[in-house]
VODREN-813386 format. One record per residue: x, y, z of N, C-alpha, C in turn. Coordinates in steps of 0.02 Angstrom, whole numbers, padded with zeros to 5 digits, always signed. Layout:
N
XYZXYZXYZ
...
This chain:
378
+05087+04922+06627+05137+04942+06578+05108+04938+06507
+05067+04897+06496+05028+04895+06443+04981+04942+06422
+04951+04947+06450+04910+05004+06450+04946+05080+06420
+04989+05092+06480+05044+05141+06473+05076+05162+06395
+05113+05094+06392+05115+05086+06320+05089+05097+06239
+05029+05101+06256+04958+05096+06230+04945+05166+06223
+04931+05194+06271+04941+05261+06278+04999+05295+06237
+05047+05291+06260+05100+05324+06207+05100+05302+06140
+05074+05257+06109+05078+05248+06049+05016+05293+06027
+04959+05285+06070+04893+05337+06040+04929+05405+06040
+04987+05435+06082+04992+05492+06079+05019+05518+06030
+05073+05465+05992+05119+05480+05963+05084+05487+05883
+05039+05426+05872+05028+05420+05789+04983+05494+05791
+04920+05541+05849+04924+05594+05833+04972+05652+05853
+05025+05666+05845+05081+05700+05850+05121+05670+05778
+05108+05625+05784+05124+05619+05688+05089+05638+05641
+05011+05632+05641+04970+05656+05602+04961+05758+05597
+04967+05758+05655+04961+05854+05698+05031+05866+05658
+05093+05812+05633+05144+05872+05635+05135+05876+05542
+05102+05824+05511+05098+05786+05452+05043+05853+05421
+05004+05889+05456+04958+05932+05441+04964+06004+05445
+05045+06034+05473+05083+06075+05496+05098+06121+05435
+05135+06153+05453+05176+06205+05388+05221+06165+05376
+05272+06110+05417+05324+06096+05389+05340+06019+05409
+05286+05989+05380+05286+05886+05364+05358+05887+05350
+05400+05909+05321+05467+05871+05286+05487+05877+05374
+05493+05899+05411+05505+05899+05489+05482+05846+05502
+05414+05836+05509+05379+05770+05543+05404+05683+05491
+05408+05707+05446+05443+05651+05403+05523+05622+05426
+05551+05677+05442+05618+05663+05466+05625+05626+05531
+05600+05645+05572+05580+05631+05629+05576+05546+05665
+05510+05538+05606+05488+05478+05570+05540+05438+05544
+05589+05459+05501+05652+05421+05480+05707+05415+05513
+05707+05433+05583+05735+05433+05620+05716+05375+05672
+05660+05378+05703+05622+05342+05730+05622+05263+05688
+05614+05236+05627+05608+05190+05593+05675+05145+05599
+05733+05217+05578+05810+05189+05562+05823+05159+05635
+05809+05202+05681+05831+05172+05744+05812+05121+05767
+05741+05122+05772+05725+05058+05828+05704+04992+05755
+05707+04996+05713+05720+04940+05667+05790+04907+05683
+05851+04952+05680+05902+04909+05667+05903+04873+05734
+05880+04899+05792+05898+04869+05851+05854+04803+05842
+05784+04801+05814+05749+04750+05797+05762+04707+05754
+05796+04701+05706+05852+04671+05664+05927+04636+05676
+05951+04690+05743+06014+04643+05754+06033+04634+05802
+05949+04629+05858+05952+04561+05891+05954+04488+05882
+05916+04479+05847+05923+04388+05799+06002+04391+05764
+06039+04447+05744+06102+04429+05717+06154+04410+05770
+06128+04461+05827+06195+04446+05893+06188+04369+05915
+06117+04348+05904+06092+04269+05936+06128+04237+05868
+06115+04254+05812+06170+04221+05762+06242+04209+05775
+06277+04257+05794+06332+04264+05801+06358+04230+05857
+06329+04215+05901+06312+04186+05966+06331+04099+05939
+06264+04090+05901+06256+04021+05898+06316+04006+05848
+06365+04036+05817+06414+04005+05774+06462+04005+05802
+06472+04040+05852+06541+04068+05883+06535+03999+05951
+06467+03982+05960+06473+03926+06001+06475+03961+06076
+06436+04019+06082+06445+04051+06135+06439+03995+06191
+06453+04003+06243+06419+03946+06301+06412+04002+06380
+06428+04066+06376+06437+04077+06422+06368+04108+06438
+06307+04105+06413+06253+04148+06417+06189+04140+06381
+06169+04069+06385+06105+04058+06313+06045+04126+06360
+06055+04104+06416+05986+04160+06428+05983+04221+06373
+06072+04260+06395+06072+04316+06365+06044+04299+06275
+06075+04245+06243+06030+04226+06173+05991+04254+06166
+05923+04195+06212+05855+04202+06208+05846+04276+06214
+05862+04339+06261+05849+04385+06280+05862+04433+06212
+05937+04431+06178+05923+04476+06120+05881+04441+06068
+05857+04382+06060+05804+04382+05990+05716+04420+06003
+05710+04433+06069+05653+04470+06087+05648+04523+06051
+05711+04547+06019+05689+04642+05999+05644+04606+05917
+05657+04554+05913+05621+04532+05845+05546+04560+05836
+05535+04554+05904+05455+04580+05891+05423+04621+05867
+05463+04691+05866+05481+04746+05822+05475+04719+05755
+05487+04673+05720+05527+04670+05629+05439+04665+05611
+05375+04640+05624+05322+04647+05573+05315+04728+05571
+05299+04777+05658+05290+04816+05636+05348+04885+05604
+05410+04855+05593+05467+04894+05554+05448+04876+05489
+05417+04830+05478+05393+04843+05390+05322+04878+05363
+05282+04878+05410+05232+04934+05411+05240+05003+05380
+05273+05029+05422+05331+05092+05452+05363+05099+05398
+05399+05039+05369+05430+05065+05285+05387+05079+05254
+05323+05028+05242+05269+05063+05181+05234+05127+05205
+05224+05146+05264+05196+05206+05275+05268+05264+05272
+05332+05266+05273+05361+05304+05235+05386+05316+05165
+05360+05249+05129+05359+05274+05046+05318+05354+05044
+05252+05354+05093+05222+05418+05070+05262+05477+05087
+05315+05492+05110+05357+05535+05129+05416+05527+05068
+05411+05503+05024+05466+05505+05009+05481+05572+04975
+05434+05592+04921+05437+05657+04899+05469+05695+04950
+05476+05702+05007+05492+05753+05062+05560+05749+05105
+05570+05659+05076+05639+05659+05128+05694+05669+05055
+05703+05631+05001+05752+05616+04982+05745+05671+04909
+05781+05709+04905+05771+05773+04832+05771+05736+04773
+05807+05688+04744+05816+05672+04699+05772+05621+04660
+05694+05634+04727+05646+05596+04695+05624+05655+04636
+05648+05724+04646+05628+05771+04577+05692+05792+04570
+05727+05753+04511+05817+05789+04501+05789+05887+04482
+05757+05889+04444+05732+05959+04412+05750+06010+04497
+05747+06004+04550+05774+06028+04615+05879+06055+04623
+05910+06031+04555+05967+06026+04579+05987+06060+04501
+06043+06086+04503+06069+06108+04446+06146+06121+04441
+06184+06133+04381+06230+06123+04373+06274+06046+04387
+06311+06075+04408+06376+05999+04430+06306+05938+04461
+06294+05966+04516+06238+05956+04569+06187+05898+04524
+06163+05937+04469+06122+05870+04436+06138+05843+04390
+06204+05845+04368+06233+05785+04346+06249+05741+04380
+06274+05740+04444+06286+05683+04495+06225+05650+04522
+06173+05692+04516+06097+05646+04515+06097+05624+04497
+06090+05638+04412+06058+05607+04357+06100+05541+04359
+06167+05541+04357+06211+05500+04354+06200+05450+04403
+06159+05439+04439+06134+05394+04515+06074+05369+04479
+06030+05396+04428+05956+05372+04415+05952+05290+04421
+05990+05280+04372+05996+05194+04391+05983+05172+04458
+06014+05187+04495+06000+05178+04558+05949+05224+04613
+05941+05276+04610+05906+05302+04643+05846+05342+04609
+05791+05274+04577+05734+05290+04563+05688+05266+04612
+05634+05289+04620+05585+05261+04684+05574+05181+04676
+05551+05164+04603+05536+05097+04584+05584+05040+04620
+05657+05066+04581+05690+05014+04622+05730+05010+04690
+05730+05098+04730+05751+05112+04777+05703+05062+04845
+05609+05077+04828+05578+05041+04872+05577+04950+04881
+05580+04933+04813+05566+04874+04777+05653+04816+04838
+05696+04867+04814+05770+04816+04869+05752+04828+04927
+05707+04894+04959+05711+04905+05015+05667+04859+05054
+05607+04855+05016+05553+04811+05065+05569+04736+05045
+05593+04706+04988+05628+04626+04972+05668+04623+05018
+05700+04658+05018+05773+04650+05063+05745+04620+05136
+05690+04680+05164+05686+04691+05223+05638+04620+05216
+05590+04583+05201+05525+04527+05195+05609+04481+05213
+05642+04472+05161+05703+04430+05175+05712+04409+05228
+05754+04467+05270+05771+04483+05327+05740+04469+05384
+05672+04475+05391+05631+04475+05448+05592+04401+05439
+05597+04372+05386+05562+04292+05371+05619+04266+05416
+05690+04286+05390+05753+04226+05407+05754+04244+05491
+05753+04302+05519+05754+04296+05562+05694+04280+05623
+05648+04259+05597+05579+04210+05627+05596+04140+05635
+05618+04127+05560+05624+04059+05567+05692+04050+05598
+05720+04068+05611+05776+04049+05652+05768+04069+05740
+05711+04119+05748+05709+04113+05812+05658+04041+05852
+05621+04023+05796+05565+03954+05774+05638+03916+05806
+05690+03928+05748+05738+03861+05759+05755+03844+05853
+05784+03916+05868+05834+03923+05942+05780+03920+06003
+05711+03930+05970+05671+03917+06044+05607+03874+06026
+05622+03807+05989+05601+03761+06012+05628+03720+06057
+05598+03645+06066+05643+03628+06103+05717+03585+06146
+05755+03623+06168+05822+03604+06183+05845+03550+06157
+05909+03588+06128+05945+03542+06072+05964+03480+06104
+05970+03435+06097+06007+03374+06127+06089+03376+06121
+06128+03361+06183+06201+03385+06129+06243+03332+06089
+06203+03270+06051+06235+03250+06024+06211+03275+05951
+06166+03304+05926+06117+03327+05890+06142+03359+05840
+06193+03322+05797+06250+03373+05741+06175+03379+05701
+06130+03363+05683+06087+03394+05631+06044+03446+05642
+06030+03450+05691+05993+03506+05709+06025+03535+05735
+06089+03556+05754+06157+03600+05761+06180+03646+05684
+06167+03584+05628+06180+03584+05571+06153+03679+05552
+06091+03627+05577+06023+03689+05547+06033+03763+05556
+06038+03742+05623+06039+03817+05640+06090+03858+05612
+06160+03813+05614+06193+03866+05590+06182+03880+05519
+06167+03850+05490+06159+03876+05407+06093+03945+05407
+06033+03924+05454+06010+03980+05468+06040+04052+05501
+06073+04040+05544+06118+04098+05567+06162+04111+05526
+06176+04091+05464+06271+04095+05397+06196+04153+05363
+06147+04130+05340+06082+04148+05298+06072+04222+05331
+06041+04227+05395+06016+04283+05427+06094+04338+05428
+06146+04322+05461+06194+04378+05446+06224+04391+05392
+06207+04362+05341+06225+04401+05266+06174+04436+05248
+06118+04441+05241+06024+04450+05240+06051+04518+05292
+06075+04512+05333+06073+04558+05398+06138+04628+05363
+06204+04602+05365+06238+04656+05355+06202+04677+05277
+06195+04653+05250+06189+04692+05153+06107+04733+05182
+06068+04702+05210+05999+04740+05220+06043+04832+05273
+06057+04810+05326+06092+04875+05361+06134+04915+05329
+06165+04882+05292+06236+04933+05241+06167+04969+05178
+06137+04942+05147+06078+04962+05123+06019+05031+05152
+06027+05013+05213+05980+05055+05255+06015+05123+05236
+06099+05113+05274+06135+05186+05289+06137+05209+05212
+06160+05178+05145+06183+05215+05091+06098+05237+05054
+06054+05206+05080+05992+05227+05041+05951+05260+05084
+05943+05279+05135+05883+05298+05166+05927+05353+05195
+05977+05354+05210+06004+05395+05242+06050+05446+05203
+06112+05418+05177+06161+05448+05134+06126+05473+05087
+06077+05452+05058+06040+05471+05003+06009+05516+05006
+05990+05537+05065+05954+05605+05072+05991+05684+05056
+06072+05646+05047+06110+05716+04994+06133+05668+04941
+06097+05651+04907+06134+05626+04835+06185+05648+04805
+06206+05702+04815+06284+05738+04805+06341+05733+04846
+06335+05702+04888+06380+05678+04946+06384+05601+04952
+06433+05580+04962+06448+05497+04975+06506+05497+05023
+06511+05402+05037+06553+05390+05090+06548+05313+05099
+06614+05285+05039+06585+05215+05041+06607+05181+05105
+06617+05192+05163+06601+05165+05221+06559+05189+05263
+06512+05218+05225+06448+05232+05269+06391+05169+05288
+06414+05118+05255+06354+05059+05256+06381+05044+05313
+06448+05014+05299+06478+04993+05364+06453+05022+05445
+06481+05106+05425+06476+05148+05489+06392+05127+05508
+06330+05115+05470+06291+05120+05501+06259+05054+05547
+06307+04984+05504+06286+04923+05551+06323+04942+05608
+06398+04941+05610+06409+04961+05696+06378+05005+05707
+06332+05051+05715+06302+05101+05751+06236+05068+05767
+06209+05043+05739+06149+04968+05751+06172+04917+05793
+06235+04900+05795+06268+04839+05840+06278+04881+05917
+06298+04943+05905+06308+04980+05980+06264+04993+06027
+06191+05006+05969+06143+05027+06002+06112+04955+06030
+06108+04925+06002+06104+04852+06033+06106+04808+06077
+06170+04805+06096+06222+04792+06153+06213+04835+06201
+06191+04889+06194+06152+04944+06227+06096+04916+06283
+06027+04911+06213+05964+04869+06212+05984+04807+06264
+06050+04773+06250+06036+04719+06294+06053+04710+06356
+06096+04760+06351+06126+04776+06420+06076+04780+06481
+06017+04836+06449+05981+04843+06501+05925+04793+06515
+05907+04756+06456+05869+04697+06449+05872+04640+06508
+05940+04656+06518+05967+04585+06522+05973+04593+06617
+05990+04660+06623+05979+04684+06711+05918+04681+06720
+05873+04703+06676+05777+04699+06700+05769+04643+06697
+05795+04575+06643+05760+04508+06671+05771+04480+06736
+05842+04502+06746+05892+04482+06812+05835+04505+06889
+05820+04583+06882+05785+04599+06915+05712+04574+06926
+05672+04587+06875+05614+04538+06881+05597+04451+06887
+05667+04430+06886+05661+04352+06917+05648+04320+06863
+05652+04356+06792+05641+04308+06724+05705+04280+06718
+05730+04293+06744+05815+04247+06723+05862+04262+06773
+05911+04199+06782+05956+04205+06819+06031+04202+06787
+06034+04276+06771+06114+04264+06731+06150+04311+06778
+06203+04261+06799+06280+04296+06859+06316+04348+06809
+06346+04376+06864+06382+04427+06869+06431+04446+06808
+06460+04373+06788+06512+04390+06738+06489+04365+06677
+06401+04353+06661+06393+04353+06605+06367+04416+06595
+06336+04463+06650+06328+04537+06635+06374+04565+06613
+06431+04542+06628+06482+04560+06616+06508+04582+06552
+06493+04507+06538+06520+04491+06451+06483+04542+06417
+06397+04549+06443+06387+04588+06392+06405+04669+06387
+06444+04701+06437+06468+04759+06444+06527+04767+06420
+06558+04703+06415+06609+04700+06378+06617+04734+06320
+06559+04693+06274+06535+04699+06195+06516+04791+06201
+06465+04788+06231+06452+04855+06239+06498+04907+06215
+06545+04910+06294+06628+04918+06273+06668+04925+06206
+06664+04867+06182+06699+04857+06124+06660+04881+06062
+06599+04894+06055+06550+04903+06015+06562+04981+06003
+06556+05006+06068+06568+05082+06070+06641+05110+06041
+06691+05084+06047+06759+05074+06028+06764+05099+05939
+06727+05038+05931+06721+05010+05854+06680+05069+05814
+06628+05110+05821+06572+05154+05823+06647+05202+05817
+06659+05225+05861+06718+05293+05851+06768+05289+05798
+06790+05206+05785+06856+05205+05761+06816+05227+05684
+06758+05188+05677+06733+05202+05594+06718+05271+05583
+06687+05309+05636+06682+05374+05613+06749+05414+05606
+06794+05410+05657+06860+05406+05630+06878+05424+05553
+06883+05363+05552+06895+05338+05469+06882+05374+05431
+06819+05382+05428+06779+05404+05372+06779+05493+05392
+06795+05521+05421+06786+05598+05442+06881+05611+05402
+06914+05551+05442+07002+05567+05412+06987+05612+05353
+06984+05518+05296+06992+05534+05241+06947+05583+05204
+06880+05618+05229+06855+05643+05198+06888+05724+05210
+06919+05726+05264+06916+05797+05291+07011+05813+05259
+07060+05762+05267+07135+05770+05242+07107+05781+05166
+07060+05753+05134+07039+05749+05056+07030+05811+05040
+06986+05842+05063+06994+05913+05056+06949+05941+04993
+06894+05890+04977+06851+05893+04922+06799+05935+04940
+06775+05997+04913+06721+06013+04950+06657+05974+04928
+06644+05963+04892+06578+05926+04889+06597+05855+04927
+06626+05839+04964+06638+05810+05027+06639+05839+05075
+06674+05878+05096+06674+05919+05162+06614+05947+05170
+06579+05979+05133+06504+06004+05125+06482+06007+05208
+06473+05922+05186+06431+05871+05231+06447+05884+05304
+06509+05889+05296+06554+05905+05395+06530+05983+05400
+06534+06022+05351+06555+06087+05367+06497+06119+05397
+06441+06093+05368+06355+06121+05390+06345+06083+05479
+06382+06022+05477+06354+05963+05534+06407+06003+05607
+06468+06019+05592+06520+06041+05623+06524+06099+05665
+06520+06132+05606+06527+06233+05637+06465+06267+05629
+06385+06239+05601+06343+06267+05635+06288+06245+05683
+06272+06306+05714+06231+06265+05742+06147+06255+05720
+06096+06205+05784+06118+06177+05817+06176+06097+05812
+06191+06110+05766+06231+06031+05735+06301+06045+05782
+06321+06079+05782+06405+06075+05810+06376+06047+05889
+06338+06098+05918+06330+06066+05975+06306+06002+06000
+06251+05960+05956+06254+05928+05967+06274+05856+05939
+06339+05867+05906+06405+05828+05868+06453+05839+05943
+06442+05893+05969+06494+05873+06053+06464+05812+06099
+06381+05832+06104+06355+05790+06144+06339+05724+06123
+06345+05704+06067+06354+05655+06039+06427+05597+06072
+06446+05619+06063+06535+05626+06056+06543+05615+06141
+06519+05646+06185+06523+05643+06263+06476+05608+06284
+06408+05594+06274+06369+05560+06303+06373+05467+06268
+06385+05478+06197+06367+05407+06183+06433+05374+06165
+06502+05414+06191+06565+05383+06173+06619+05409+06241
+06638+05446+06249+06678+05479+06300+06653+05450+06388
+06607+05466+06409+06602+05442+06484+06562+05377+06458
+06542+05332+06431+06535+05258+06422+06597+05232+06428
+06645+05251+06389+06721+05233+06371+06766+05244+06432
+06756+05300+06474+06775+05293+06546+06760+05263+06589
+06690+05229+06602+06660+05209+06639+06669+05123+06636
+06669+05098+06576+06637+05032+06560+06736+05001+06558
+06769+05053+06568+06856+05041+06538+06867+05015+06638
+06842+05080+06654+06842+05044+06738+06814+04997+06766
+06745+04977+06736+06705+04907+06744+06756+04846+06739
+06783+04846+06695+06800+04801+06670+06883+04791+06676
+06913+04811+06722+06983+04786+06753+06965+04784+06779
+06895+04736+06843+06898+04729+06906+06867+04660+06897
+06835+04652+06961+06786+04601+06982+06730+04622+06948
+06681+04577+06906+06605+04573+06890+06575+04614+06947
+06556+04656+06958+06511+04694+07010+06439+04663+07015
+06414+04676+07070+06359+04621+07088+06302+04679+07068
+06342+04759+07065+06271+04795+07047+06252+04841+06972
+06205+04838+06950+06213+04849+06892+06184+04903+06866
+06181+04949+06900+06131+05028+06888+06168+05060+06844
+06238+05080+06864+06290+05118+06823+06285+05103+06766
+06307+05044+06748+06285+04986+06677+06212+05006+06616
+06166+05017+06664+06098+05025+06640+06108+05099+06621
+06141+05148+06649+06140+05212+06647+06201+05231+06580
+06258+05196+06574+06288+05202+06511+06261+05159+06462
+06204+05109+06449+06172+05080+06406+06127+05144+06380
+06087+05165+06427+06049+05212+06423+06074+05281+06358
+06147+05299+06409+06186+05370+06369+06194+05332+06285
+06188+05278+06288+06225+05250+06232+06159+05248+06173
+06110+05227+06188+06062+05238+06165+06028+05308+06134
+06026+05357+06197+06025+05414+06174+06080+05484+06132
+06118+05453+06126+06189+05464+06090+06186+05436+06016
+06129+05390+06000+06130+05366+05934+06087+05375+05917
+06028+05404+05923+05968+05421+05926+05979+05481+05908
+06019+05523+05927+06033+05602+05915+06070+05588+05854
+06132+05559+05846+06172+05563+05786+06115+05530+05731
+06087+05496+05730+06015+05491+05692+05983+05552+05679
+05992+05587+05705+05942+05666+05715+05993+05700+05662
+06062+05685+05679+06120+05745+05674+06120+05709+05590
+06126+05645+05569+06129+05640+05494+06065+05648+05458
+06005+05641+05490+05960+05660+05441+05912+05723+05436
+05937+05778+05490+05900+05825+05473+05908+05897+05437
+05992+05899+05457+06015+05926+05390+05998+05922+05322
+06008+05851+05323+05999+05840+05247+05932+05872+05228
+05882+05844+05260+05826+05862+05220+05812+05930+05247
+05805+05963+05280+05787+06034+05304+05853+06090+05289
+05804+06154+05245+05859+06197+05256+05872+06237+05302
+05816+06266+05358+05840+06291+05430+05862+06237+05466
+05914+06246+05525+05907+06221+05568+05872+06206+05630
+05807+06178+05625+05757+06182+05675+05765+06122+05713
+05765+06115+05773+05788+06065+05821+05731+06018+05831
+05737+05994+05868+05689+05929+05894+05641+05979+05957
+05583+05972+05945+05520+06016+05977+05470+05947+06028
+05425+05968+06027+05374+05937+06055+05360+05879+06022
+05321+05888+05959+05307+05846+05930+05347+05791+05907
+05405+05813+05887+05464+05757+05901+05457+05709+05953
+05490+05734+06026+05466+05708+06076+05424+05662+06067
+05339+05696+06058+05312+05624+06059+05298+05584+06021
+05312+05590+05960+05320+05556+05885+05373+05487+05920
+05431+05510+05945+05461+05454+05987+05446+05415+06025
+05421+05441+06076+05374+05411+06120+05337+05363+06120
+05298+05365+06047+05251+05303+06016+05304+05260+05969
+05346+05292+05970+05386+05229+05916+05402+05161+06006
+05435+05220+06042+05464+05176+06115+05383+05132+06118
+05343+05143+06132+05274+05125+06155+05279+05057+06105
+05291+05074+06046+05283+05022+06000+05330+04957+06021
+05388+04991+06054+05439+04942+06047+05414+04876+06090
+05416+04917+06137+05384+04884+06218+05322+04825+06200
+05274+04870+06168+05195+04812+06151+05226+04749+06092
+05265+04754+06054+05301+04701+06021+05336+04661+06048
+05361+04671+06108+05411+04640+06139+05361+04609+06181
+05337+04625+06213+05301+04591+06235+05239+04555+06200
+05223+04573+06148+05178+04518+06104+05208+04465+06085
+05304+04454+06059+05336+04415+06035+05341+04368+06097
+05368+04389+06186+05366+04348+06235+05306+04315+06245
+05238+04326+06219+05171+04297+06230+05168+04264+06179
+05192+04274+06119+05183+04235+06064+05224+04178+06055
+05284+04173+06088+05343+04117+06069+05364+04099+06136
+05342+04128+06208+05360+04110+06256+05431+04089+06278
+05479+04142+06277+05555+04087+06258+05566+04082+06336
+05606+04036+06356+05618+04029+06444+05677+04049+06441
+05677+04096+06465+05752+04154+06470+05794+04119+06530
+05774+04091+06586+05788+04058+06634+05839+03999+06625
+05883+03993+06579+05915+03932+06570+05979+03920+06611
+06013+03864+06619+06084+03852+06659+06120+03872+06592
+06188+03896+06622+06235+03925+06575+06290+03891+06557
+06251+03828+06557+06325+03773+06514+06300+03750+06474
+06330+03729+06410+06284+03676+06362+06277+03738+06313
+06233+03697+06251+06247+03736+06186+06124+03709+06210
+06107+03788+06206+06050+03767+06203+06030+03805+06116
């Protein structure tokens, strides 16, 4: 698998370089910002769900814990990946040259400069992110050394002030991600619950991530977690996916009853042409509609002893956010609509490759024993 791995990442960085040398890099750049936004946040808010975990006093699942702070392994090389897309920036975001926009159009730039100059656009982005990925080291340092004692209010203490630390560090870095790296790529368009919309869409994909995580440790004999803590986490899943619709919801309502066009803009290009309308359906059916049927029937019954179905709406759920990743950032920056090709494909491919060799460098590096009994505060 390593090897394998290995392989797809050699394939991918040239399929990044081949598309980077093309007629049309602002393609291969997007691509790239797609690839970064995604499998970062999932690498980011694994240590927050283990946060959220350890405050909430979970008890029904430390394995599952240990199991989401693994995507951590990802966070050195997600800051790489940011400094190697500063060199894209010229290409993703317009308003690195306002002189591109005119009338109304660049006054609402100009009127952003404060905020959306490169200096201090990169400067919050990579602080933010060093923040972020320190707090969440040292707090995985904290949860997998070793086993707390349970009379142990001080080192109970700890952690949680590290976990209060990492999910504030966590939501302001993600709400950050969506209004700057993303929203920003039409500086003439806004949506102040877009920060929001983009941590639940990081929390879905997640719960996703762990879903299937958590059946492969089951399967490979790295851990023994029953039936109804799989459970729990299909639950979240469930509810994650829920939460993901209700915000886009929201934010489509008021923008679309508003009736602003330099709001609607944004729907009207994503909506009724294509390829965007179509795949705003498949969006919509694969990573919300049959999950939401499926996981609604899981879950008025008995814990099921089998878990393929599970793995297969983790899966849709994954690739359902991965596309709406596609669907918000390639509009923006491209003015044909040119779809996802080959090189896409394997531009992905090596990001997946990447994921995998981190994850497994972080299990060789910190060794966590996923294997735990499921009572007790470990």
């Amino acid at each position: 698998m390593k090897a394998f791995s290995i392989v797809l990442v050699l394939v991918g960085a040239v399929a990044f370089v081949l598309g980077l040398t093309s007629a049309d890099p602002a393609h291969t750049w997007s691509i790239y910002l797609v690839n970064v936004l995604f499998w970062s946040g999932i690498a980011a808010t694994g240590p927050a769900i283990a946060a959220i975990m350890q405050l909430t006093e979970a008890r029904w699942s430390p394995s599952v814990r240990r199991i989401a702070l693994t995507t951590a392994g990802f966070l050195p090389v997600a800051f790489a990946l940011l400094i190697v897309l500063i060199l894209g920036s010229d290409m993703l975001w317009a308003w690195v040259k306002p002189e591109r926009f005119q009338g109304h159009a660049r006054q609402l730039v100009d009127a952003k400069a404060a905020w959306l100059n490169l200096p201090f656009f990169w400067g919050r982005t990579l602080v933010l992110a060093v923040a972020l990925f320190v707090t969440c080291f040292a707090f995985v340092r904290a949860l997998l050394s070793d086993p707390m004692p349970p009379d142990s209010e001080r080192e109970r203490a700890r952690r949680n002030r590290l976990a209060v630390i990492l999910l504030f560090l966590w939501i302001i870095t993600l709400s950050l991600w969506g209004y700057d790296l993303v929203m920003s790529l039409d500086p003439t368009w806004y949506s102040g619950l877009f920060g929001g919309y983009f941590v639940v869409t990081a929390m879905y994909t997640t719960f996703c991530m762990l879903s299937i995580l958590t059946v492969s440790a089951n399967a490979r004999g790295l851990a023994s977690i029953p039936p109804a803590a799989v459970q729990d986490v299909a639950k979240l899943q469930f509810a994650l996916s829920i939460i993901w619709m209700y915000f886009f919801w929201s934010q489509y309502l008021v923008i679309w009853y508003g009736n602003v066009p330099i709001e609607t803009r944004y729907l009207l290009r994503r909506f009724f042409v294509e390829p965007w309308r179509t795949l705003a359906w498949v969006v919509l059916i694969v990573g919300w509609l049959i999950p939401f049927i499926y996981l609604l029937k899981r879950l008025t019954g008995r814990p099921p002893q089998r878990h393929t179905p599970l793995v297969v709406m983790a899966v849709f759920g994954l690739v359902a956010i991965f596309l709406e990743r596609v669907f918000l950032v390639f509009p923006s920056v491209m003015t044909d609509n040119s779809f996802l090709g080959i090189k896409d494909v394997l531009v992905t491919l090596g990001f997946f490759g990447l994921f995998i060799l981190s994850r497994r460098w972080f299990i060789d590096r910190f060794k966590p024993v996923l294997n735990l009994p499921h009572t007790g505060m470990h």
